[in-house]
C-alpha positions in Angstrom: -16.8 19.9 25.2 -18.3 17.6 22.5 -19.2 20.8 20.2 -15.3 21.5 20.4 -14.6 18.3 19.4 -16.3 18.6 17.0 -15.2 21.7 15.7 -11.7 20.1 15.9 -13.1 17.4 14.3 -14.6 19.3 10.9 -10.9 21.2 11.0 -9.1 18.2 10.8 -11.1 16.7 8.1 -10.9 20.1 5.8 -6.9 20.2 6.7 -6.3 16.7 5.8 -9.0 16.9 2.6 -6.7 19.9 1.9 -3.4 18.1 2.4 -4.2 15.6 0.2 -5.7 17.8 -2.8 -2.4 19.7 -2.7 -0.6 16.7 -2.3 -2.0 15.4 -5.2 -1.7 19.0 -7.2 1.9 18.7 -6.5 2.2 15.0 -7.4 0.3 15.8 -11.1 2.8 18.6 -11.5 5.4 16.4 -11.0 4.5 14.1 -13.1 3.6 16.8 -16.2 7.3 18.1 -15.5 8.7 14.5 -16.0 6.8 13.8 -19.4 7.4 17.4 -20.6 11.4 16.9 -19.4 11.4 13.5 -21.3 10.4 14.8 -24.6 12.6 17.6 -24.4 15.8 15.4 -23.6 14.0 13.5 -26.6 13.6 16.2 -28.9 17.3 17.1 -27.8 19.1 14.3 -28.6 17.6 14.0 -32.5 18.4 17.2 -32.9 22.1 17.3 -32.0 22.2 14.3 -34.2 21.0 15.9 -36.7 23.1 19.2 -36.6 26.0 16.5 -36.1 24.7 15.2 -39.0 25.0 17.8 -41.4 28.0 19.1 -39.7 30.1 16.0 -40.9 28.4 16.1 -44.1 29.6 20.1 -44.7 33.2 19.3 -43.1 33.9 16.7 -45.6 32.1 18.4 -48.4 34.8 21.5 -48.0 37.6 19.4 -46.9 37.3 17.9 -50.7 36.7 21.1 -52.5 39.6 22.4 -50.8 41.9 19.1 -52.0 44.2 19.8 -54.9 43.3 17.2 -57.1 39.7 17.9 -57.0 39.9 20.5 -60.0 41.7 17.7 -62.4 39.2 15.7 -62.3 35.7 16.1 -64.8 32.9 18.1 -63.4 30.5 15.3 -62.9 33.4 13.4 -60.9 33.6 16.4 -58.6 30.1 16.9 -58.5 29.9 13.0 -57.1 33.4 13.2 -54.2 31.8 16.7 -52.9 28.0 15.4 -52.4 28.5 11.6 -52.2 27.1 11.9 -48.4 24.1 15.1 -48.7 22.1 12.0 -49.3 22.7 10.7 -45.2 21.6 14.0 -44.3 17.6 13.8 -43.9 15.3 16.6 -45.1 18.2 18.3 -46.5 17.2 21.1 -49.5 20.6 21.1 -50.8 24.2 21.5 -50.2 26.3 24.9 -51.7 29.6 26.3 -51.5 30.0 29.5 -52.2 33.3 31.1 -53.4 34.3 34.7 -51.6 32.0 36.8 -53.2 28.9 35.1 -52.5 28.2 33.5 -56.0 27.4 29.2 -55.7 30.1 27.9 -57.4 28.8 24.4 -56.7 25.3 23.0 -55.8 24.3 19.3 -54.5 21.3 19.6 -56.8 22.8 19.8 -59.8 26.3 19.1 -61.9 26.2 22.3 -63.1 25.3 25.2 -60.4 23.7 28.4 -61.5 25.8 31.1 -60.5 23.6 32.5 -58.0 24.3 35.4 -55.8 23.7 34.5 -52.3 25.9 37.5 -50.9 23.0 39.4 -48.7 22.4 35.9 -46.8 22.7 36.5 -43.4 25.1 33.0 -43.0 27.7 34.3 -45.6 28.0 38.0 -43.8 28.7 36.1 -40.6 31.5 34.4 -42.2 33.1 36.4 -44.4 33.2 39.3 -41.2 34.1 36.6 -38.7 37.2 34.9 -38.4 36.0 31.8 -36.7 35.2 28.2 -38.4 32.1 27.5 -36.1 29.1 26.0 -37.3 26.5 28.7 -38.2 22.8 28.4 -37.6 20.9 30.6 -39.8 16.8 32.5 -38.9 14.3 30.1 -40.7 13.8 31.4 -44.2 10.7 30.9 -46.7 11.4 29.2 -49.9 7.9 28.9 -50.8 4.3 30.0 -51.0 2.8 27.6 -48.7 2.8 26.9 -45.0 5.4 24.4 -44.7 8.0 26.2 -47.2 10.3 27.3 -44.8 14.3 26.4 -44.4 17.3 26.4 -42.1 20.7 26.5 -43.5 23.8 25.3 -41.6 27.2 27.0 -42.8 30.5 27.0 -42.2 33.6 29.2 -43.5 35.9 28.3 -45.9 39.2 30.0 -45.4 42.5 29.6 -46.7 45.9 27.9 -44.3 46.5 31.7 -43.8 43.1 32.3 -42.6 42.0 34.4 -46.2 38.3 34.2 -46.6 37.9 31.6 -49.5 34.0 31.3 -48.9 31.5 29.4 -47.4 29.9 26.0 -47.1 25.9 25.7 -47.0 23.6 23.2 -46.1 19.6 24.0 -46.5 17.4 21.7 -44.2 13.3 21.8 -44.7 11.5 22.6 -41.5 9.3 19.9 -42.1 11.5 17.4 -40.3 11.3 19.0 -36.9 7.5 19.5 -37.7 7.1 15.4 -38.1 9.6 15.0 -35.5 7.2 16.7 -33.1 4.2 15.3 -34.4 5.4 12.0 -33.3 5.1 12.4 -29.8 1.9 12.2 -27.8 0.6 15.6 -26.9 -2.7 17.3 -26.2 -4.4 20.2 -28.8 -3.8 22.9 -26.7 0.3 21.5 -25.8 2.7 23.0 -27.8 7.0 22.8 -28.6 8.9 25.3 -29.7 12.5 25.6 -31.0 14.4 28.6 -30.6 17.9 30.2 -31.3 20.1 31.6 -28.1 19.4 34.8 -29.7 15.6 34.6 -29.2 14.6 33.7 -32.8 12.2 31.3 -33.1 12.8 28.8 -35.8 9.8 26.5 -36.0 6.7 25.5 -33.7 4.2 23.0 -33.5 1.3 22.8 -33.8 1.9 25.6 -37.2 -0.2 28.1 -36.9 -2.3 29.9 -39.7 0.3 32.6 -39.8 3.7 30.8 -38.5 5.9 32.8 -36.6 8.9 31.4 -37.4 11.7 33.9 -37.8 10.0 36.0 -35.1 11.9 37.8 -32.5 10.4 36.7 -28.5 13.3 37.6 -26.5 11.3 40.4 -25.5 8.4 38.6 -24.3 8.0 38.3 -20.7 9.2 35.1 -19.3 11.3 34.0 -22.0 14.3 36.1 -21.2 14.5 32.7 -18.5 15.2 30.2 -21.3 18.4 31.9 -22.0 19.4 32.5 -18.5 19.4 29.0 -17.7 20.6 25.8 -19.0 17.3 23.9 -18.5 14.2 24.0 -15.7 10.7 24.2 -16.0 8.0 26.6 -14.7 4.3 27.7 -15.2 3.6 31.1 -17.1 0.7 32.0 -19.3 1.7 32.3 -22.5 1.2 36.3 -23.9 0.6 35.3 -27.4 -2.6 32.5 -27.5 -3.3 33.4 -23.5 -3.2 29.9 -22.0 -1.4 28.9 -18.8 1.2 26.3 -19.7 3.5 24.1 -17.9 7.2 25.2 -19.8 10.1 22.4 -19.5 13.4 23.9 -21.2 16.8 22.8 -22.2 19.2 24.1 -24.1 20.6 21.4 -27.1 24.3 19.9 -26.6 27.0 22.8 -27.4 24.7 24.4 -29.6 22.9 28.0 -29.6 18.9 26.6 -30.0 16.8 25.9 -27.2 14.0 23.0 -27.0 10.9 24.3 -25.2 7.3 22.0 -24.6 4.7 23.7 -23.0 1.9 21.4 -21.6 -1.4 23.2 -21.0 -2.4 23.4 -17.6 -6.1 22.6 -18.3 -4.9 19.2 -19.5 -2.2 18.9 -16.7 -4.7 19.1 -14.2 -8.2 18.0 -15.3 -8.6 14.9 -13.4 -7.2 16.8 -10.3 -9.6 19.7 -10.9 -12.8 16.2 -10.8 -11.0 15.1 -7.9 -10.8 18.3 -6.0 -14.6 18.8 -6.7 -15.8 14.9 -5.6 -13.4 15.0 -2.6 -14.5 18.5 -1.8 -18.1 17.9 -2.2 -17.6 14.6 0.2 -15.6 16.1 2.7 -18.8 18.7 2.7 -21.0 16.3 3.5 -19.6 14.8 5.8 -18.4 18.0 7.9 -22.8 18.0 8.0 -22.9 15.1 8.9 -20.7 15.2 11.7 -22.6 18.4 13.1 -26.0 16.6 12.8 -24.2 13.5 15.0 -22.7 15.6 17.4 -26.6 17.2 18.0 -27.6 13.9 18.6 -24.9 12.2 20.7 -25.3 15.2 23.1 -28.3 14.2 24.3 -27.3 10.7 24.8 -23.9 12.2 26.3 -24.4 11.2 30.3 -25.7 7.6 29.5 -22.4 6.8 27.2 -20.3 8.4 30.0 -21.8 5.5 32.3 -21.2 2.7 29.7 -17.9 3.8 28.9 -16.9 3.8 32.6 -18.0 0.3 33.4 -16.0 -0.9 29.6 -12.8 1.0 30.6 -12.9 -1.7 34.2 -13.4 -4.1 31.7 -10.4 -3.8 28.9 -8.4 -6.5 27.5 -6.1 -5.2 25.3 -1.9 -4.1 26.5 -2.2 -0.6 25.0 1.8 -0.4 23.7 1.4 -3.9 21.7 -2.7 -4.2 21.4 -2.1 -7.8 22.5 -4.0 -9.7 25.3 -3.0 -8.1 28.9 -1.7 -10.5 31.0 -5.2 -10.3 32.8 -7.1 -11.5 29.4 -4.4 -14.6 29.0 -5.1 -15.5 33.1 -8.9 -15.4 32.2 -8.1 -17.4 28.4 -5.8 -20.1 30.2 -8.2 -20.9 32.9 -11.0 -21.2 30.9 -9.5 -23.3 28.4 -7.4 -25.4 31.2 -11.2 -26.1 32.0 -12.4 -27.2 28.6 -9.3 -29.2 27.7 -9.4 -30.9 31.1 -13.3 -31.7 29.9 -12.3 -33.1 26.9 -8.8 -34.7 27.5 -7.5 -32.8 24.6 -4.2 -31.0 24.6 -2.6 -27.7 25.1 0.2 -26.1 25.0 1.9 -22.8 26.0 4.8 -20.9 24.5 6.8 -18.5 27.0 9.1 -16.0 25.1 11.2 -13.4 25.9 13.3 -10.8 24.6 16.7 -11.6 24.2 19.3 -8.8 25.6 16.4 -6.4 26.7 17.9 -4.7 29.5 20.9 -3.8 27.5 19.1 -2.6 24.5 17.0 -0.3 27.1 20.0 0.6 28.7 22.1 1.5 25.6 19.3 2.6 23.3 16.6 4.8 25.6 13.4 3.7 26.8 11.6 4.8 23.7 13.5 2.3 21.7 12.8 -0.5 24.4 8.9 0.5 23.5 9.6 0.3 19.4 11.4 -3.1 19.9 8.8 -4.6 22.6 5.7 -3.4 19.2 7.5 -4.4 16.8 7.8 -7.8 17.8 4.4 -8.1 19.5 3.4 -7.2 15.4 5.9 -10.4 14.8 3.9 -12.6 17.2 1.2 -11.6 16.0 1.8 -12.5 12.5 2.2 -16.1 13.4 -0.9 -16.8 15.3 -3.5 -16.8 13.2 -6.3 -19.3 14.7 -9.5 -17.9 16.8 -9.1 -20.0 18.9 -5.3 -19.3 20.0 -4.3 -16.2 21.9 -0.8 -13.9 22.0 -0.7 -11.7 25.1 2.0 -9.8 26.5 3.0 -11.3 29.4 4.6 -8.6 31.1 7.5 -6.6 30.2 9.4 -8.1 27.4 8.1 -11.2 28.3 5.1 -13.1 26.1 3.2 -15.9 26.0 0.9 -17.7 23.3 -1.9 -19.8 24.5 -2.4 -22.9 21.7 -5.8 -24.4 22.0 -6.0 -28.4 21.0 -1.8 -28.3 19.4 0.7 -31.0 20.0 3.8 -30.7 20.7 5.3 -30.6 16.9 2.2 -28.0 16.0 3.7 -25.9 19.1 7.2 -25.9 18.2 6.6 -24.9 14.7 4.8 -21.9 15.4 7.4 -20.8 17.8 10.2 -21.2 15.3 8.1 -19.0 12.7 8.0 -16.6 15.6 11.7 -16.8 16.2 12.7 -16.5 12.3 10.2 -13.9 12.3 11.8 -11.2 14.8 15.0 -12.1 13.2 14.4 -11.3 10.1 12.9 -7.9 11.1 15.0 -5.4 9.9 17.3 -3.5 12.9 15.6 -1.3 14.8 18.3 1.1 15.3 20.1 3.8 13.0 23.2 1.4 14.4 21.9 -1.6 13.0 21.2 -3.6 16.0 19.2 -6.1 15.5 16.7 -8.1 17.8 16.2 -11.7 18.9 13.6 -13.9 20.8 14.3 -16.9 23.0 11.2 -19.1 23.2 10.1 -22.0 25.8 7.0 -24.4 24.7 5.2 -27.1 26.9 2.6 -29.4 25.7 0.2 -31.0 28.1 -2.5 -33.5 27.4 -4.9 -32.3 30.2 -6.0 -35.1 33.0 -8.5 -34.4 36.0 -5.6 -33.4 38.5 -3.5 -31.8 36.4 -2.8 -28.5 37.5 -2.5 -24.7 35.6 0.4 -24.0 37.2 2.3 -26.8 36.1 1.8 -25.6 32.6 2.8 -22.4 33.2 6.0 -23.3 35.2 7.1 -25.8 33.0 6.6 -23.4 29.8 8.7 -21.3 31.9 11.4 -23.3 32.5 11.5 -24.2 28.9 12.3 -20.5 28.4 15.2 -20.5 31.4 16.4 -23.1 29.2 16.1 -21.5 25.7 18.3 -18.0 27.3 20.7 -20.3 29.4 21.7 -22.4 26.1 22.4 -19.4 23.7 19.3 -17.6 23.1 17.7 -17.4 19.7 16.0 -20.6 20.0 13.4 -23.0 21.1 13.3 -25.5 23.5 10.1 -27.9 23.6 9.5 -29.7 26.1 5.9 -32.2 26.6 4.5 -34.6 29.3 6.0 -37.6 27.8 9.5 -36.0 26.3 11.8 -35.0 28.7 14.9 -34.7 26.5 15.2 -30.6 25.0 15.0 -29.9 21.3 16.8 -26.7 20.5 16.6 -25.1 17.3 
């Protein structure tokens, strides 16, 4: 028998240990997928600023240039009305608009644009084949020979009120700002963010590799075909270009075709859970040995305990449902301190309580409900009497009673109102919100040679009868020398 509690025992301890390592897995997950979900709603919002940004900038820059009175004016005049706001636009690597055949016919740069041919840009075919004036993301683009050289352009079409292809407005913007952008934020080495077109393109990472990607095509890879399927999420993959599992939080940007994606390496994730798992682990270990070494040993002494144990069961104290006194520890309590107040001439008193409307909670609400009720305020009770000396017992039933060694009458009263306020205040026990009151009778004796228990106990008693026949919810006091009934 005791080997199989035992055995129970070391299962127990290894399912909760378990429990609470996953519990805790689940709970650092969680929390990774909150931080990564933050900086991507971060990352988000800048960015459809940004593109907002520029797109304002390039509608008014070809509302202008399409104005009639725009070509009367001197060069550098027009120069100044089309570009007066490519400066608000941060990061920016200039602003163009091309005429129909590809060729900048006017550059923020400079007054006087060179007459370059931009016709085999990938931003222009879209327009000049397309009929419709959306905003135009271009594939990142190198402008440079070193690592951080790389550009986006933004572009819309130009097209005449009959919808004729007239040409296109540009806006270059240096990768750099999303690279400093994402160097703000608080990552580890091995984290990294990526943005993407809807396409699969990737248009910048960080940290930049030695070789960037950017440009790339990874719709193919597995797992990412996901990011486009869904508006946002997260999940945990291992990524097939560096090989690390990562946690990946998503979301596409507002009404735009790029997609924000951190990834959060799991090794950082869950390194303090990985510690934990082992100390926990290695404790629970221990103390699965531990608990087969005492079960060796409490076998032997098996038939002797048996003995005790039946002798201390005779002897308990305690009311199982509240773990208050029993009614036979507060018979044993009162007489022996009936005895020693009757010594001394010192007072005591006795508060009688009792659920108010009991029968009709049982009745309406089940017996189970009865039990909660008759804990929960034995927990009330016992809240309020916090001297050694004093004792809260359940009297029987609903009914209680708290034994108050050397207290007056005031000292009495007071600790039954914080009783009373106490179960009132508890919160209603029921899903229908009914809540609970107490009705509570005290009697204060200075003890006398002749005096007898009973009178204290009837007289606390009838203090109560009182209390529930003038409303309930209260306290009546009552001592040897005041007759008249204070109710709260």
């Amino acid at each position: 028998m005791l080997m199989t509690f035992a055995s129970l025992s070391i299962m127990a301890i290894l399912s909760i240990v378990g429990f609470f390592i996953h519990h805790d897995y689940i709970d650092d997950k969680k929390q990774a997928t909150r931080s990564a979900t933050n900086i991507v709603q971060l990352i988000d919002r800048n960015i459809s600023e940004v593109m907002r940004l520029y797109d304002d900038v390039l509608n008014g820059m070809i509302k202008t240039w399409q104005s009639a009175p725009l070509n009367s004016l001197p060069e550098d005049i027009q120069h100044q009305l089309l570009f007066s706001r490519a400066q608000d636009a941060p990061s920016d690597d200039g602003f163009f608009i091309l005429n129909a055949h590809g060729v900048v016919v006017a550059d923020s740069r400079t007054a006087i644009a060179s007459p370059a041919d931009l016709s085999d840009q990938a931003y222009f075919t879209a327009h000049r084949h397309g009929s419709r004036d959306a905003l135009f993301i271009s594939p990142p683009f190198k402008t440079g020979p070193d690592v951080d050289d790389w550009n986006i352009a933004f572009s819309r079409r130009i097209s005449a009120p009959d919808g004729t292809f007239l040409g296109v407005g540009v806006a270059q913007m240096r990768l750099e700002y999303f690279y400093e952008l994402f160097q703000s934020l608080e990552l580890s080495p091995d984290d990294t963010i990526n943005l993407m077109s809807s396409d699969g393109t990737l248009i910048t990472q960080y940290p930049v590799t030695i070789r960037p990607l950017f440009g790339t095509y990874v719709g193919c890879l597995p797992g990412i075909q996901r990011l486009f399927d869904e508006t946002e999420g997260s999940f945990i993959a291992t990524s097939h270009i560096y090989g690390v599992e990562r946690l990946y939080s998503f979301s596409r940007v507002r009404n735009l075709p790029l997609v924000v994606v951190v990834a959060l390496s799991t090794d950082s994730i869950f390194e303090g859970w990985r510690m934990t798992t082992w100390v926990v682990g290695s404790f629970a270990a221990l103390l699965c040995l531990s608990l087969i070494w005492m079960t060796w040993m409490l076998n032997r002494e098996m038939r002797l305990r048996q003995h005790v144990e039946t002798e201390l069961e005779g002897l308990a104290t305690t009311d199982p449902l509240t773990t208050l006194a029993n009614r036979r520890t507060l018979d044993a309590r009162l007489a022996q301190e009936w005895r020693r107040a009757q010594r001394a001439g010192r007072c005591i008193s006795l508060i009688m309580m009792d659920i108010d409307h009991f029968k009709a909670f049982n009745d309406t609400y089940g017996h189970q409900a009865g039990d909660d009720v008759i804990r929960k305020v034995a927990q009330q009770i016992k809240s309020q009497v916090r001297r050694p000396s004093d004792l809260a017992a359940r009297y029987g039933g609903e009914e209680f009673a708290v034994l108050l060694v050397d207290t007056d009458t005031r000292g009495a009263r007071q600790i039954a109102e914080g009783i009373r306020k106490a179960v009132e205040g508890m919160a209603p026990i029921t899903d229908g919100g009914a809540s609970v009151t107490i009705s509570l009778g005290t009697y204060t004796r200075q003890v006398r040679t002749g005096d007898t228990l009973q009178e204290l106990v009837r007289k606390a008693d009838a203090a109560l009868y009182e209390a529930k026949h003038s409303g309930r919810n209260r306290v009546v006091s009552v001592s040897e020398q005041q007759h008249e009934q204070n109710v709260a």
